[in-house]
mmCIF file of the N, C-alpha and C atoms, coordinates in Angstrom:
data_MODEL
# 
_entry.id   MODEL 
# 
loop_
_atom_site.group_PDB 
_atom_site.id 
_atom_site.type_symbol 
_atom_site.label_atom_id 
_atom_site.label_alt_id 
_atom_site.label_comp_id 
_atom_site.label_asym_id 
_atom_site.label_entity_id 
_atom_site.label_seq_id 
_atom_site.pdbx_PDB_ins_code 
_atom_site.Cartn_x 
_atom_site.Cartn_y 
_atom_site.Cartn_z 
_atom_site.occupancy 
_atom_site.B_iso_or_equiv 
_atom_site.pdbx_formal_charge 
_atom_site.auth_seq_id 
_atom_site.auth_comp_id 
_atom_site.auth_asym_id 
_atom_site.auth_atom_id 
_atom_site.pdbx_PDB_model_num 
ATOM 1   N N  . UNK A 1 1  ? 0.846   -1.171 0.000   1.00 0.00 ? 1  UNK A N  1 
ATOM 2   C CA . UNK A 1 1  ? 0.000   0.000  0.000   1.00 0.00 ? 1  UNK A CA 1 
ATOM 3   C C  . UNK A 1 1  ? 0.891   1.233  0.000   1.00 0.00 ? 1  UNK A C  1 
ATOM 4   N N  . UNK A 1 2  ? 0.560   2.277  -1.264  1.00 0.00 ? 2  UNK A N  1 
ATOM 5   C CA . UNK A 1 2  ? 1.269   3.308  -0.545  1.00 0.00 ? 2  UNK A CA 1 
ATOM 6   C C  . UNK A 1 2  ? 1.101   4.500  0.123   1.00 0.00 ? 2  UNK A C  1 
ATOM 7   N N  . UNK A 1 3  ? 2.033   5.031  0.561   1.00 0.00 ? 3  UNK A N  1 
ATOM 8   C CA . UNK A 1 3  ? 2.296   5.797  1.549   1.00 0.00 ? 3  UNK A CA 1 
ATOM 9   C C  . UNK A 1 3  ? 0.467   6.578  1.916   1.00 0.00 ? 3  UNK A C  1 
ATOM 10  N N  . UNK A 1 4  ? 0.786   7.144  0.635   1.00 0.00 ? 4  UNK A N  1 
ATOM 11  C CA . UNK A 1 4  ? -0.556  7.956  -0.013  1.00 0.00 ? 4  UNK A CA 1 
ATOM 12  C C  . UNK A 1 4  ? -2.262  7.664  0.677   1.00 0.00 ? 4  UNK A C  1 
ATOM 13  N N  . UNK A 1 5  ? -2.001  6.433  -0.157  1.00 0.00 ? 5  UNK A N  1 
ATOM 14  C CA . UNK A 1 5  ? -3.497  5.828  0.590   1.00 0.00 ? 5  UNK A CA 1 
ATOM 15  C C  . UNK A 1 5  ? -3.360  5.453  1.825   1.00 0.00 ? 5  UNK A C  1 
ATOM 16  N N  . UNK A 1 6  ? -2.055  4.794  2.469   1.00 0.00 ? 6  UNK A N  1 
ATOM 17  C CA . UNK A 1 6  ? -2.278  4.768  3.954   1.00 0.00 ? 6  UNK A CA 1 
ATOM 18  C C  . UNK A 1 6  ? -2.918  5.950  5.129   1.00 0.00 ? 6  UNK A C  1 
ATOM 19  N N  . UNK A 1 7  ? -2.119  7.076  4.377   1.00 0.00 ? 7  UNK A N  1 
ATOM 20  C CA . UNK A 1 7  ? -2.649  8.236  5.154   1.00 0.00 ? 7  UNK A CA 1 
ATOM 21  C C  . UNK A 1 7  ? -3.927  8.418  4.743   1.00 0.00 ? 7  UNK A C  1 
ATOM 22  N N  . UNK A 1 8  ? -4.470  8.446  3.946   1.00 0.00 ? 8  UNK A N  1 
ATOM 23  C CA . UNK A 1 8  ? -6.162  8.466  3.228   1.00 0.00 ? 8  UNK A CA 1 
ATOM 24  C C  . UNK A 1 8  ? -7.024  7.735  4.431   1.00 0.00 ? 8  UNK A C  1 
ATOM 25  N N  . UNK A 1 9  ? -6.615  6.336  4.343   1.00 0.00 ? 9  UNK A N  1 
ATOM 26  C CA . UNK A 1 9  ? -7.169  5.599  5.617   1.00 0.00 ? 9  UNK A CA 1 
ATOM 27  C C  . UNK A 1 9  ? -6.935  5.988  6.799   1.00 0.00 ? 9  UNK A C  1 
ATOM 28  N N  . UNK A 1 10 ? -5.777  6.200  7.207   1.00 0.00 ? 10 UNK A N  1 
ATOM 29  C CA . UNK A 1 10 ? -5.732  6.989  8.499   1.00 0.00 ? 10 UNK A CA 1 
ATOM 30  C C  . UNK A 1 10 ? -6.895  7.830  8.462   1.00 0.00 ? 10 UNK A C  1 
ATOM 31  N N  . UNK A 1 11 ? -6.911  8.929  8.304   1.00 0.00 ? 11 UNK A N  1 
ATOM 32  C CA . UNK A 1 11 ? -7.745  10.362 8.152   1.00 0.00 ? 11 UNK A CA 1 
ATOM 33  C C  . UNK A 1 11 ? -8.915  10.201 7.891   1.00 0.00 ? 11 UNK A C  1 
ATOM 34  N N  . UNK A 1 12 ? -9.336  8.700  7.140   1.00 0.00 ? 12 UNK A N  1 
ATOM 35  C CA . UNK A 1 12 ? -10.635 8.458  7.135   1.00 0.00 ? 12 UNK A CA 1 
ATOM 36  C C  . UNK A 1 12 ? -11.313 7.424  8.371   1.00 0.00 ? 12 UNK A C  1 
ATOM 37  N N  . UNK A 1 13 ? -10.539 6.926  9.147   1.00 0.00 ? 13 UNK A N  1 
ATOM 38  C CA . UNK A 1 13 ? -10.743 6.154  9.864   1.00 0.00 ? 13 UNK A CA 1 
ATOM 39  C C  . UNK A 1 13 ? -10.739 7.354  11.606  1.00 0.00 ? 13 UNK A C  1 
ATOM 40  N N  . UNK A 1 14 ? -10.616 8.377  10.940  1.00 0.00 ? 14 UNK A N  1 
ATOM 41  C CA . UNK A 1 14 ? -10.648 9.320  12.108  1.00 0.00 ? 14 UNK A CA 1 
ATOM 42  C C  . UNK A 1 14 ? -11.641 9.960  12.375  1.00 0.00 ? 14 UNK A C  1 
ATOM 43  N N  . UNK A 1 15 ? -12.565 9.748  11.129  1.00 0.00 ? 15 UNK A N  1 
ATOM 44  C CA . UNK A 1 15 ? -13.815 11.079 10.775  1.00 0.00 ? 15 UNK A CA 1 
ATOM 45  C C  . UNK A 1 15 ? -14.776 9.836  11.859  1.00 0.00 ? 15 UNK A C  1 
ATOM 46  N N  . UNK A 1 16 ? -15.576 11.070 12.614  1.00 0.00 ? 16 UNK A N  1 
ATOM 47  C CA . UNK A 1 16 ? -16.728 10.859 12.871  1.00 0.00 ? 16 UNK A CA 1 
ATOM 48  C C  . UNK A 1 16 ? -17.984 9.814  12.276  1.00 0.00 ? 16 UNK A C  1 
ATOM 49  N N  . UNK A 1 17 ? -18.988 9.472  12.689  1.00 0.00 ? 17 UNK A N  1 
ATOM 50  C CA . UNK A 1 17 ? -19.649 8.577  11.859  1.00 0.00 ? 17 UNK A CA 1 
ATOM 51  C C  . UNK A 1 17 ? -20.380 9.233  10.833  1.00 0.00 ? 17 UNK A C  1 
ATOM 52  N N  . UNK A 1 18 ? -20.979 10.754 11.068  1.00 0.00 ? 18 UNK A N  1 
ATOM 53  C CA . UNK A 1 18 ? -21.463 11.811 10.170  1.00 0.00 ? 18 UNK A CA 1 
ATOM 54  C C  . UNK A 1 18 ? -20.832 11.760 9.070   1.00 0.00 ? 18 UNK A C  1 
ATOM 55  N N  . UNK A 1 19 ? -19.413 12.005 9.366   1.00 0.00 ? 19 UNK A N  1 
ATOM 56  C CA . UNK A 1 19 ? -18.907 12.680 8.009   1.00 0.00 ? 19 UNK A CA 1 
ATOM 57  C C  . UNK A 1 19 ? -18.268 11.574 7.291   1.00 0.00 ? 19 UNK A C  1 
ATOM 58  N N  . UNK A 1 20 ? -18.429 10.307 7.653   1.00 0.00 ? 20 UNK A N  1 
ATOM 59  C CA . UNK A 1 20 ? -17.911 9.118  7.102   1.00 0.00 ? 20 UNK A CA 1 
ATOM 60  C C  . UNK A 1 20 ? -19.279 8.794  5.739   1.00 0.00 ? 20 UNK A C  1 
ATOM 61  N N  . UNK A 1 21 ? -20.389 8.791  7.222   1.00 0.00 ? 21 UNK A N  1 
ATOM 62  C CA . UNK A 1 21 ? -21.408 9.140  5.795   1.00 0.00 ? 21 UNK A CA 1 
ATOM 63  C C  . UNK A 1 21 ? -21.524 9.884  4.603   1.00 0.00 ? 21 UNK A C  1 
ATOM 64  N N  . UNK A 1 22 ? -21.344 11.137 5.167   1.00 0.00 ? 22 UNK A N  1 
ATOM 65  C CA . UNK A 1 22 ? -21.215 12.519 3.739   1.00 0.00 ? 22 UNK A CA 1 
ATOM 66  C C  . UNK A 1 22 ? -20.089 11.309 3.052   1.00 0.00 ? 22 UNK A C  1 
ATOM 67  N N  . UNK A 1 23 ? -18.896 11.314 3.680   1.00 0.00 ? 23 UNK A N  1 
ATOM 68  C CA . UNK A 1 23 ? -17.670 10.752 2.669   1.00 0.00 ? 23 UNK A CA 1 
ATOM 69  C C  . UNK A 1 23 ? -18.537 9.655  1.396   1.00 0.00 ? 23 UNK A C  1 
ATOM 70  N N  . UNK A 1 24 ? -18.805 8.674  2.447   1.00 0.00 ? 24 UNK A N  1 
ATOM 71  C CA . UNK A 1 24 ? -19.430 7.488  1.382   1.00 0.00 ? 24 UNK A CA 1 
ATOM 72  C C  . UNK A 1 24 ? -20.311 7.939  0.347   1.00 0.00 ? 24 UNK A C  1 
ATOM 73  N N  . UNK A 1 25 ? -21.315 8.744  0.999   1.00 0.00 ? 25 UNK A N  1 
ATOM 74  C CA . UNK A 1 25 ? -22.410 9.535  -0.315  1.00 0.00 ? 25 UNK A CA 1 
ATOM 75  C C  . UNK A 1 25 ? -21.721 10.081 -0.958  1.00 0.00 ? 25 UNK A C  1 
ATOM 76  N N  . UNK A 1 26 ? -20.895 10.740 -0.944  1.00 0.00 ? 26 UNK A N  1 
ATOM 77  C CA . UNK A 1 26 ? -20.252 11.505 -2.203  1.00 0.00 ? 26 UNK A CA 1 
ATOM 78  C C  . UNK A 1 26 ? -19.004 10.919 -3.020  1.00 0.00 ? 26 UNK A C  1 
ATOM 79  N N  . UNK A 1 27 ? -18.558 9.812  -2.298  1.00 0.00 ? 27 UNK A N  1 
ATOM 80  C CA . UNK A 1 27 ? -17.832 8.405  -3.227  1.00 0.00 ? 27 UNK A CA 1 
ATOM 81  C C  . UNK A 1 27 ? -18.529 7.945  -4.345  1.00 0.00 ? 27 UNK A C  1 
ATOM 82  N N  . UNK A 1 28 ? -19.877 7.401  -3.452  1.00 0.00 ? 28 UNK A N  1 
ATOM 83  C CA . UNK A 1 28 ? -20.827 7.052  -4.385  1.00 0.00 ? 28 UNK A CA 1 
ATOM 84  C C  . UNK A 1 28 ? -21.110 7.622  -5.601  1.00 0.00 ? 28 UNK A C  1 
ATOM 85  N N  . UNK A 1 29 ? -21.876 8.836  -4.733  1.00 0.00 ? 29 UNK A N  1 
ATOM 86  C CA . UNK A 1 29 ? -22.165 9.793  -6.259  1.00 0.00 ? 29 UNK A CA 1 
ATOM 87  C C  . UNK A 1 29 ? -21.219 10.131 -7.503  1.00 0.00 ? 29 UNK A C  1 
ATOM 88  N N  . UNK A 1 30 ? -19.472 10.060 -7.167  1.00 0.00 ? 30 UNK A N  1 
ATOM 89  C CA . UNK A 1 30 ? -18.875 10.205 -7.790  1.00 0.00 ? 30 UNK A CA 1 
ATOM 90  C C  . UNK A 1 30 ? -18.230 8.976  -8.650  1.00 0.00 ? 30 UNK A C  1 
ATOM 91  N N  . UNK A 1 31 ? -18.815 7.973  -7.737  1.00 0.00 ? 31 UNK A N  1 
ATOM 92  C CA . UNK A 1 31 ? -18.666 6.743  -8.977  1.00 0.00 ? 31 UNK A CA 1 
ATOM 93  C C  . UNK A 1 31 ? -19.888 6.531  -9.839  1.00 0.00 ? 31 UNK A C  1 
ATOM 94  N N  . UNK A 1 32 ? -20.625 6.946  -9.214  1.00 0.00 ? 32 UNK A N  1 
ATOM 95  C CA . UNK A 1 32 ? -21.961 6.457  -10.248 1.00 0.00 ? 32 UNK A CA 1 
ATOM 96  C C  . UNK A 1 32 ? -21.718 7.606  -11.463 1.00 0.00 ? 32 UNK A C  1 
ATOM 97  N N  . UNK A 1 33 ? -21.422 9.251  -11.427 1.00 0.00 ? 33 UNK A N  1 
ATOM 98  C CA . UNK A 1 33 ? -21.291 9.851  -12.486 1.00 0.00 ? 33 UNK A CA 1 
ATOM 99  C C  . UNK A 1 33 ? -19.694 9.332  -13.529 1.00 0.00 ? 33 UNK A C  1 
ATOM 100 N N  . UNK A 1 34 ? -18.997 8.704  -13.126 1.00 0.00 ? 34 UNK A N  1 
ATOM 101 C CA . UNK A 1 34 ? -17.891 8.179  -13.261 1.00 0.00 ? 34 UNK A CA 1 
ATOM 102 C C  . UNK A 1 34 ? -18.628 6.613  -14.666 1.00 0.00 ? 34 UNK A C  1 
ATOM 103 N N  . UNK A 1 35 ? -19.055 6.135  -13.760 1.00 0.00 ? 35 UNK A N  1 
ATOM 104 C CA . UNK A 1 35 ? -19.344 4.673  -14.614 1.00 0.00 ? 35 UNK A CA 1 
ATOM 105 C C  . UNK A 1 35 ? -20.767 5.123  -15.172 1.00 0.00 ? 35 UNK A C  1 
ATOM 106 N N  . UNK A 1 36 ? -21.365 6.191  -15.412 1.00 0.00 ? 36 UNK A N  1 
ATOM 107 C CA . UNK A 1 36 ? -22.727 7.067  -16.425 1.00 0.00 ? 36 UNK A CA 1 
ATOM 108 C C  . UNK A 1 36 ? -21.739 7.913  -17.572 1.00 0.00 ? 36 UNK A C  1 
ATOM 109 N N  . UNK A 1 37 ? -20.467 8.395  -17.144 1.00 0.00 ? 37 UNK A N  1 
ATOM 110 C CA . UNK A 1 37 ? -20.104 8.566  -18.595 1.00 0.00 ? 37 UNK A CA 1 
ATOM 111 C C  . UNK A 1 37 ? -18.928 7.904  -19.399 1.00 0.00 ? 37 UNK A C  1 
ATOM 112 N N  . UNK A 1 38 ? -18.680 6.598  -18.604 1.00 0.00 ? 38 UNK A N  1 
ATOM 113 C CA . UNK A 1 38 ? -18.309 5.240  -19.564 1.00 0.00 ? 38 UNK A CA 1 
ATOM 114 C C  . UNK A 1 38 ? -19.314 4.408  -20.206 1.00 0.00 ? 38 UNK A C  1 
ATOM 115 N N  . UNK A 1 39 ? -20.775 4.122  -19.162 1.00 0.00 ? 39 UNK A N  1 
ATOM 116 C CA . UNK A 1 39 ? -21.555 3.853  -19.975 1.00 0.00 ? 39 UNK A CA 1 
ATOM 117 C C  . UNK A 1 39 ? -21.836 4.670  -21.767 1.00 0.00 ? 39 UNK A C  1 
ATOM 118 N N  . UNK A 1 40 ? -22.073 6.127  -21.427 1.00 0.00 ? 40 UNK A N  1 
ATOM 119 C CA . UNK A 1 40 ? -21.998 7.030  -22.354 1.00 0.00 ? 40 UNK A CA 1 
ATOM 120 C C  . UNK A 1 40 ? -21.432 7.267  -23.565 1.00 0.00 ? 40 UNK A C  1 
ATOM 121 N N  . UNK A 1 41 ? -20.387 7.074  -22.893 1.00 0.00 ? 41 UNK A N  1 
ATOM 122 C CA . UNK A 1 41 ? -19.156 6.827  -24.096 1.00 0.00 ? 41 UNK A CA 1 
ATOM 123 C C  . UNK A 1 41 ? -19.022 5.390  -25.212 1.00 0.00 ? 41 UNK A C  1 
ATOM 124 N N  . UNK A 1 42 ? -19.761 4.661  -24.534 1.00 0.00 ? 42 UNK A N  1 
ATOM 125 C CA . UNK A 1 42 ? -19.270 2.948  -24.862 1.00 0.00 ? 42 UNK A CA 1 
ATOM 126 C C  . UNK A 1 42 ? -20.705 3.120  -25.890 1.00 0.00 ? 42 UNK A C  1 
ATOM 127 N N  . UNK A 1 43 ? -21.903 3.927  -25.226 1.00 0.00 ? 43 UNK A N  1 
ATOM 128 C CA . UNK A 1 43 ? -23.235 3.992  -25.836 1.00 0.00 ? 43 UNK A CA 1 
ATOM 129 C C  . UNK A 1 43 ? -23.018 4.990  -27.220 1.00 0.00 ? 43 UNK A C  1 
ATOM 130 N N  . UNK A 1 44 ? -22.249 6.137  -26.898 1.00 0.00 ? 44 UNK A N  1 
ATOM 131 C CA . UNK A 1 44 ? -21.842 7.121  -28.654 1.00 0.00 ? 44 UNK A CA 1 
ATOM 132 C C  . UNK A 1 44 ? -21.155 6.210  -29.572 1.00 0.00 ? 44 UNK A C  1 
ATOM 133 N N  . UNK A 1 45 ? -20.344 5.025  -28.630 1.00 0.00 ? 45 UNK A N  1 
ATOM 134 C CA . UNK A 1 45 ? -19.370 4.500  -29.966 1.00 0.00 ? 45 UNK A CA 1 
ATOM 135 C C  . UNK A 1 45 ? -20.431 3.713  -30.600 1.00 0.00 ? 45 UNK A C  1 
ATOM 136 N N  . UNK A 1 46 ? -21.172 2.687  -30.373 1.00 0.00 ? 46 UNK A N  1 
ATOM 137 C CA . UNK A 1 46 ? -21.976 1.772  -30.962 1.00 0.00 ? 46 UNK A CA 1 
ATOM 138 C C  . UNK A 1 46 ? -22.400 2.712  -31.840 1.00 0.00 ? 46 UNK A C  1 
ATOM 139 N N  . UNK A 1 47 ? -23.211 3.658  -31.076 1.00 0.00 ? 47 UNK A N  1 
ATOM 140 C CA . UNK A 1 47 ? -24.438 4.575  -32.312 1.00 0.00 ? 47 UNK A CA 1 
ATOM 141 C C  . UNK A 1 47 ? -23.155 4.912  -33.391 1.00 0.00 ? 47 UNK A C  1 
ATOM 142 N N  . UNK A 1 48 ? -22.136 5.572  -33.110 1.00 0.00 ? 48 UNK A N  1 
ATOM 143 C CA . UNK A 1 48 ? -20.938 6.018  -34.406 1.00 0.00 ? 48 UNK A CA 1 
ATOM 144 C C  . UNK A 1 48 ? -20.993 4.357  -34.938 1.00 0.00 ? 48 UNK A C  1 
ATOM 145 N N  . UNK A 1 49 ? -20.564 3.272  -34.945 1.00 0.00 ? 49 UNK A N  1 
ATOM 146 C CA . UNK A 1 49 ? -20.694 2.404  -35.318 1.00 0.00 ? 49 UNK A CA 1 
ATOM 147 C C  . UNK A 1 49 ? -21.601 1.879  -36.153 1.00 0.00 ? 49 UNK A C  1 
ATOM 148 N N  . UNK A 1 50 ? -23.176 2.070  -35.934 1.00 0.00 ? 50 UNK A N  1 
ATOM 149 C CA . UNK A 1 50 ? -24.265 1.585  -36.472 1.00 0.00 ? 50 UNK A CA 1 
ATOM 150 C C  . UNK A 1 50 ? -24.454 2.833  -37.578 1.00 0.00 ? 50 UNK A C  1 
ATOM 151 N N  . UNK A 1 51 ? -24.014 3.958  -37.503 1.00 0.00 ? 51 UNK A N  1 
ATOM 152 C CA . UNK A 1 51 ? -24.214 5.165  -38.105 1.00 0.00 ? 51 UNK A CA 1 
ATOM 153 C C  . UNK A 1 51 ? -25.219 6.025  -37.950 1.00 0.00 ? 51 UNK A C  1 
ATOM 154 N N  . UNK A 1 52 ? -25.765 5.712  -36.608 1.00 0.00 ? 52 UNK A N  1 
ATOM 155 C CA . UNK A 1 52 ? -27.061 5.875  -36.233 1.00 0.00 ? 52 UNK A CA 1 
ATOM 156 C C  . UNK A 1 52 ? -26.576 7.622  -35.221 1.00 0.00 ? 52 UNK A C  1 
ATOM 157 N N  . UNK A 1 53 ? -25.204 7.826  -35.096 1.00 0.00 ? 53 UNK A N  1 
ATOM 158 C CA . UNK A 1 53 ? -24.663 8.975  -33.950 1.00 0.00 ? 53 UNK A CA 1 
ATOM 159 C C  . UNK A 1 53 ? -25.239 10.482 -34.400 1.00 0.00 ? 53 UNK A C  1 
ATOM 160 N N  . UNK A 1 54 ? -25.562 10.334 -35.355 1.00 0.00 ? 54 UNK A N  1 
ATOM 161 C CA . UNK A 1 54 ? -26.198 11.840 -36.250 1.00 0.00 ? 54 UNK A CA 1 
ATOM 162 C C  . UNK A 1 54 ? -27.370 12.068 -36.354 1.00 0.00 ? 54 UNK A C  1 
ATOM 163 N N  . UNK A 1 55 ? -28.066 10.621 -35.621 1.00 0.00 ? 55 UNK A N  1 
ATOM 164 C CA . UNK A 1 55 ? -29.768 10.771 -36.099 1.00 0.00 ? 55 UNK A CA 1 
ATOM 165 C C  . UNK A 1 55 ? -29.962 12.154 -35.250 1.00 0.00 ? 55 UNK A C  1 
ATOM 166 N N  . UNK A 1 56 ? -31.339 12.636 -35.830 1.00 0.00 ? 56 UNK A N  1 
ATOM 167 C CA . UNK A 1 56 ? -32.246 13.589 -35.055 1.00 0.00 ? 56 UNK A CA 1 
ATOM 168 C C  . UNK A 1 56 ? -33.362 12.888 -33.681 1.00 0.00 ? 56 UNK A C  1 
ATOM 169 N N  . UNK A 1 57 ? -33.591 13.988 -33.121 1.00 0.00 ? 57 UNK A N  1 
ATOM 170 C CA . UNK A 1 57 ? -34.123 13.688 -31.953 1.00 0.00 ? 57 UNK A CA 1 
ATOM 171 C C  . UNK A 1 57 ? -35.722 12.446 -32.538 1.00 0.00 ? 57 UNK A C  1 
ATOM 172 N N  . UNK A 1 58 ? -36.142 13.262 -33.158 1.00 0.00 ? 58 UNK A N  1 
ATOM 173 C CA . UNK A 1 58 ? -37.352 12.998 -34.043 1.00 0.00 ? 58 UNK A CA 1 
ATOM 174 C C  . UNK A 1 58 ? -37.037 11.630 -34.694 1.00 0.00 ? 58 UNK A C  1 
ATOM 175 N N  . UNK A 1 59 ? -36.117 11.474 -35.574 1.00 0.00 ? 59 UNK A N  1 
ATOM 176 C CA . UNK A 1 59 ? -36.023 10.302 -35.866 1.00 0.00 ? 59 UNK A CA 1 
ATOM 177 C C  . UNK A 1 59 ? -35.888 8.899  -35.007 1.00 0.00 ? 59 UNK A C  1 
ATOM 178 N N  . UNK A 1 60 ? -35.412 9.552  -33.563 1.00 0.00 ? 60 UNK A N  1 
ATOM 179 C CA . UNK A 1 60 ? -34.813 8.198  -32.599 1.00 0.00 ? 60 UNK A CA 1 
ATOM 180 C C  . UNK A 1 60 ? -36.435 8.088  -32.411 1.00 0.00 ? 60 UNK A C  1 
ATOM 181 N N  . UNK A 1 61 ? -37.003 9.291  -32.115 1.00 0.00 ? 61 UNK A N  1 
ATOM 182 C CA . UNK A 1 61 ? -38.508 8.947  -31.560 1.00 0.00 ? 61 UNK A CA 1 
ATOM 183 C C  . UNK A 1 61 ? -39.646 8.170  -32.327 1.00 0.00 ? 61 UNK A C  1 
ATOM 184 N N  . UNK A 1 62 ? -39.314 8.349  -33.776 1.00 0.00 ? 62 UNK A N  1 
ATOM 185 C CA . UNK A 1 62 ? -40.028 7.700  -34.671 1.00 0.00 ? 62 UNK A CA 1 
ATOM 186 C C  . UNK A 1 62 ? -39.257 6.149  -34.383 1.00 0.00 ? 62 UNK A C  1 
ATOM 187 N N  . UNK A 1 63 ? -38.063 5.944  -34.449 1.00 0.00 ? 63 UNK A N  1 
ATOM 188 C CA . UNK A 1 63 ? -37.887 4.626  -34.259 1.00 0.00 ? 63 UNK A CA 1 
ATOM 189 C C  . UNK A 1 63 ? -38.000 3.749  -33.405 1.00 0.00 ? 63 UNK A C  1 
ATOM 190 N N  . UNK A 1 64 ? -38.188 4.825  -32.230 1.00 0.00 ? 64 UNK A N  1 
ATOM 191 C CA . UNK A 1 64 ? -38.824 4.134  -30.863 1.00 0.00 ? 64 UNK A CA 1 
ATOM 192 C C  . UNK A 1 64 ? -39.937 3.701  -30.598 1.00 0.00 ? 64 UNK A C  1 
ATOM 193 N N  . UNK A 1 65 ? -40.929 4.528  -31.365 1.00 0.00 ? 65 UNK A N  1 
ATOM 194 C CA . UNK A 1 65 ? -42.370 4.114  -31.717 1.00 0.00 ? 65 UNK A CA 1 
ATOM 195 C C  . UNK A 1 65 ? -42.868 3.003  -32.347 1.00 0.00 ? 65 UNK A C  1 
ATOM 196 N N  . UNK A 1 66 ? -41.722 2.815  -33.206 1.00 0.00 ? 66 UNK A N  1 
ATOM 197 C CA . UNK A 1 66 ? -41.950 1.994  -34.107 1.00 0.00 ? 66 UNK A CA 1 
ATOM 198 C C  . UNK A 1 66 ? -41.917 0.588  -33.336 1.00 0.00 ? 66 UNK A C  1 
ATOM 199 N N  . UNK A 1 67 ? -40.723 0.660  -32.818 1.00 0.00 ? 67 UNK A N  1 
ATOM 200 C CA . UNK A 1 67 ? -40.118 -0.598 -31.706 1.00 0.00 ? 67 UNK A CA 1 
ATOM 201 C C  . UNK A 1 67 ? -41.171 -0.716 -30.517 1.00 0.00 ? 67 UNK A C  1 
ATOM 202 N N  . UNK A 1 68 ? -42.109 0.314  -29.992 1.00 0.00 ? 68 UNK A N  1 
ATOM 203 C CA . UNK A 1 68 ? -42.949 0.029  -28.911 1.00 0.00 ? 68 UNK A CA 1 
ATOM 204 C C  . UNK A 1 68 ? -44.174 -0.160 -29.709 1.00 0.00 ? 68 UNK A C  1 
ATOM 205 N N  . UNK A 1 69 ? -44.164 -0.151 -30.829 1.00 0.00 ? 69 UNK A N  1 
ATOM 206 C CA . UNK A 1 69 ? -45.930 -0.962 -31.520 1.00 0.00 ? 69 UNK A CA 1 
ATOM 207 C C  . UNK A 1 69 ? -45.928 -2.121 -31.949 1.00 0.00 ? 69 UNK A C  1 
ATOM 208 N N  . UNK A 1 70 ? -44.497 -2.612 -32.647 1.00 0.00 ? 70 UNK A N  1 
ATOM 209 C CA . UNK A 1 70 ? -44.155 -4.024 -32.730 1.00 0.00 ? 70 UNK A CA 1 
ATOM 210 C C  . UNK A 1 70 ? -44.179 -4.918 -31.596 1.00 0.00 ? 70 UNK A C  1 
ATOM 211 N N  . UNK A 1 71 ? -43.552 -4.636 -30.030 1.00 0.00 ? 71 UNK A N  1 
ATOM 212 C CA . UNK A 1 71 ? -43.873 -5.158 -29.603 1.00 0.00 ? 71 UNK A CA 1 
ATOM 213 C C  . UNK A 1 71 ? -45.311 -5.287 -28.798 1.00 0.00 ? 71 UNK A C  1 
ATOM 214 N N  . UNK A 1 72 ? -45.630 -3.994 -28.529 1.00 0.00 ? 72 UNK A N  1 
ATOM 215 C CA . UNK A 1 72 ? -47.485 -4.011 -28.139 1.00 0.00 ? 72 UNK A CA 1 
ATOM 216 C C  . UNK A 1 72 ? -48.215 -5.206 -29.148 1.00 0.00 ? 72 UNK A C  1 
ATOM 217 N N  . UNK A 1 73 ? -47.901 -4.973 -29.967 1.00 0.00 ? 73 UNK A N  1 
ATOM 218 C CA . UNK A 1 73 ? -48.564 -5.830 -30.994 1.00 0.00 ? 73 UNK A CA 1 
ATOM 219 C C  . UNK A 1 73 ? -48.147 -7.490 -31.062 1.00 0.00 ? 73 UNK A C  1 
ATOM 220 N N  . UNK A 1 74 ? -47.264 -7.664 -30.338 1.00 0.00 ? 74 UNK A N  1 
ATOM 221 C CA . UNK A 1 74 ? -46.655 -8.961 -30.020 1.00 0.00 ? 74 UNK A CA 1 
ATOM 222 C C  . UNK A 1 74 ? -46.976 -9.388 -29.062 1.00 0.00 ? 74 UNK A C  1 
ATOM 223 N N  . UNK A 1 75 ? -46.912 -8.792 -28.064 1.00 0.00 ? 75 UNK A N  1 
ATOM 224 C CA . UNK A 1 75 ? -47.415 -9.261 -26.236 1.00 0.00 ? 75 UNK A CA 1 
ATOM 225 C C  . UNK A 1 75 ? -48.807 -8.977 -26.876 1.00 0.00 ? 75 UNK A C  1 
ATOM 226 N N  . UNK A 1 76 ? -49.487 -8.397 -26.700 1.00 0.00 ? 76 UNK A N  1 
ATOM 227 C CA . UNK A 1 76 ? -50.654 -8.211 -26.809 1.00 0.00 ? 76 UNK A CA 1 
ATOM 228 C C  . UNK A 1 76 ? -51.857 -8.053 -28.022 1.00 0.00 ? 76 UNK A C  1 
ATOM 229 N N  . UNK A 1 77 ? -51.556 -9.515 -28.445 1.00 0.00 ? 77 UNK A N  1 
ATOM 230 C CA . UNK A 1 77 ? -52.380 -9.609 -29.692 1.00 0.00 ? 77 UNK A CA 1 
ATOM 231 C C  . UNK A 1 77 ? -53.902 -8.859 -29.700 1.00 0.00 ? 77 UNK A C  1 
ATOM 232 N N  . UNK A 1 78 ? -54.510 -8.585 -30.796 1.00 0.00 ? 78 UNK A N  1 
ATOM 233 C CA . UNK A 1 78 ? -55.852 -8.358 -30.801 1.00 0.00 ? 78 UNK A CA 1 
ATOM 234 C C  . UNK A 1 78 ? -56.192 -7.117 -30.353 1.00 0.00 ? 78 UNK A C  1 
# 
């Protein structure tokens, strides 16, 4: 371990139970925006890939429609 993070742990192993909380919530939050714009990124390359990265708003919505009547129409015959 180095030096670095040892002292990290120290200093975190000192905080109060309050601010251990704040700490963790805002770990959190900063991994979840962390792994939302790798998701993101991994999600622009496909669309650049499919050639789909330029569509218009309108067009994703028309194709979304399209994709939620096919399946309405599948689950729920008649």
């Amino acid at each position: 371990m180095s030096a670095r993070v040892e002292e990290l742990a120290q200093q975190i192993a000192s905080l109060s139970d309050a601010d251990l909380q704040v700490l963790f919530d805002r770990v959190e939050e900063l991994a979840f925006r962390r792994e939302l714009h790798v998701l993101s990124d991994r999600y622009r390359e496909r669309l650049k890939r499919q050639g789909d990265l330029n569509k218009s708003a309108e067009e994703v919505m028309r194709t979304l429609k399209l994709i939620r009547e096919e399946i309405a129409a599948r689950e729920y015959p008649g």
